[in-house]
C-alpha positions in Angstrom: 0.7 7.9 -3.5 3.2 6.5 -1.0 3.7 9.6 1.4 7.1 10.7 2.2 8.5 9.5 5.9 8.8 13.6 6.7 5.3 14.0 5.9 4.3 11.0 7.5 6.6 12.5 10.8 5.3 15.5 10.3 2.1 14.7 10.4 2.2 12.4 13.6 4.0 15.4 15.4 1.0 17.8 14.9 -1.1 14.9 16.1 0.8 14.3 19.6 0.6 17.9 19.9 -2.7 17.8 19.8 -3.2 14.6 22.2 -0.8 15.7 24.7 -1.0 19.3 24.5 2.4 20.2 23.1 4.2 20.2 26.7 7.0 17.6 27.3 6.5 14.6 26.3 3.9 12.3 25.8 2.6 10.2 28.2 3.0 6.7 26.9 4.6 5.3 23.3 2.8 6.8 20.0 3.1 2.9 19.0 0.9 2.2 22.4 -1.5 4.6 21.3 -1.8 3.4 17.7 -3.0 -0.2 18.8 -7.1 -0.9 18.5 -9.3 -0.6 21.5 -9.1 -3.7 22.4 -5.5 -4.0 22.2 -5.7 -1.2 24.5 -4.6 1.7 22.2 -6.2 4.8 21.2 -7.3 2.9 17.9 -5.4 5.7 16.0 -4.3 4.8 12.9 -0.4 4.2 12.3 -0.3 6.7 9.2 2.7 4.8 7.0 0.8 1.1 7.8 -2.3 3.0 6.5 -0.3 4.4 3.8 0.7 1.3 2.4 -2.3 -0.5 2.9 -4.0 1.5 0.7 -1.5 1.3 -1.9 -1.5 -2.1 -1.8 -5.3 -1.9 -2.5 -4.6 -0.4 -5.8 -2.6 -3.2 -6.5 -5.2 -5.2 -5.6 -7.6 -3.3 -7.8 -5.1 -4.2 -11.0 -4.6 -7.3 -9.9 -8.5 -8.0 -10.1 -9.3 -5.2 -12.7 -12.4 -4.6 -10.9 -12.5 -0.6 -11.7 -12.0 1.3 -14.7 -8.7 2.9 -13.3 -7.6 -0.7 -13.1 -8.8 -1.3 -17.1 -6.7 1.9 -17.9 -3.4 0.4 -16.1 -3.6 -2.3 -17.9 -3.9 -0.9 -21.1 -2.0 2.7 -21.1 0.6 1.9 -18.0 1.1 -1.9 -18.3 0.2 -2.2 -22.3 -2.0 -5.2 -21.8 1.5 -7.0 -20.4 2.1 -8.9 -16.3 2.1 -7.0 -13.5 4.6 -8.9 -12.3 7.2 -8.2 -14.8 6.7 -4.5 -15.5 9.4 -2.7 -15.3 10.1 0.5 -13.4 10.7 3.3 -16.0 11.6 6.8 -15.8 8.8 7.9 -17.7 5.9 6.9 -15.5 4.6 8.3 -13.0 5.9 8.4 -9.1 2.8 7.2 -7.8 3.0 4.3 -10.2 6.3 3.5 -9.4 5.5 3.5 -5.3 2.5 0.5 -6.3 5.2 -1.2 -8.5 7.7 -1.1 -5.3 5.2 -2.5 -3.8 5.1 -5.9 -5.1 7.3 -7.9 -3.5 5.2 -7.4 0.0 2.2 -8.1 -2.1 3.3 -11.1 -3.2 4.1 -12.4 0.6 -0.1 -12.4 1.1 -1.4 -13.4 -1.9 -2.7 -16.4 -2.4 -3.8 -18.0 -6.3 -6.5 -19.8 -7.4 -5.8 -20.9 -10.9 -9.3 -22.0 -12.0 -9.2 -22.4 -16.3 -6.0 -20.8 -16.6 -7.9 -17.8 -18.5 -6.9 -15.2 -15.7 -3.5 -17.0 -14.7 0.2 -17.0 -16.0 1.7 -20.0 -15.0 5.3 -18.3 -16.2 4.4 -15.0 -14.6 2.3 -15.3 -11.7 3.8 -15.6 -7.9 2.1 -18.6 -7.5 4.6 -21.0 -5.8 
């Protein structure tokens, strides 16, 4: 589930403590610190980036119905229908909902194939 931005604060405050030692302020800019190695960063990882990029490969996972959680979206939360154009009800679930917001940056780095048609909705699909 998409982690709320106090958590996600909270969580990078505990670990600045613990880099810097809780006195004053830290040395150089947490998003310094989060770049790789090579970049020349800590390599720690930026917690809502992560967040979201894991998200994002659940949607994946649908998207490619590679796993039998994916199988079960598509038939319980999505009844068979488009990811695309399912609709953000009340009823389901917030971590649902938080890979549904997703979308719309999931469509900015996908990229189709449309092969036979079998897997592809030329209606639906964020093709173009």
């Amino acid at each position: 589930f998409l982690l709320p931005m106090s958590t996600i604060k909270e969580c990078e405050r505990v670990l600045r403590t613990f880099l810097w030692g809780g006195r004053g302020r830290g040395k150089v800019k947490w998003a310094d610190v989060c770049k790789p190695f090579l970049g020349g960063g800590l390599g720690i990882r930026d917690l809502k980036t992560w967040n979201k990029a894991l998200l994002l490969k659940h949607l994946w996972s649908v998207l490619t119905e590679d796993s039998i959680w994916a199988k079960w979206c598509h038939a319980y939360l999505l009844h068979n229908s488009n990811l695309w154009t399912a609709m953000l009800h009340g009823h389901l679930s917030w971590s649902w909902r938080q890979i549904l917001r997703l979308r719309p940056l999931a469509k900015e780095h996908l990229i189709y194939r449309c092969g036979n048609g079998e897997h592809f909705s030329l209606w639906f699909d964020p093709w173009l």
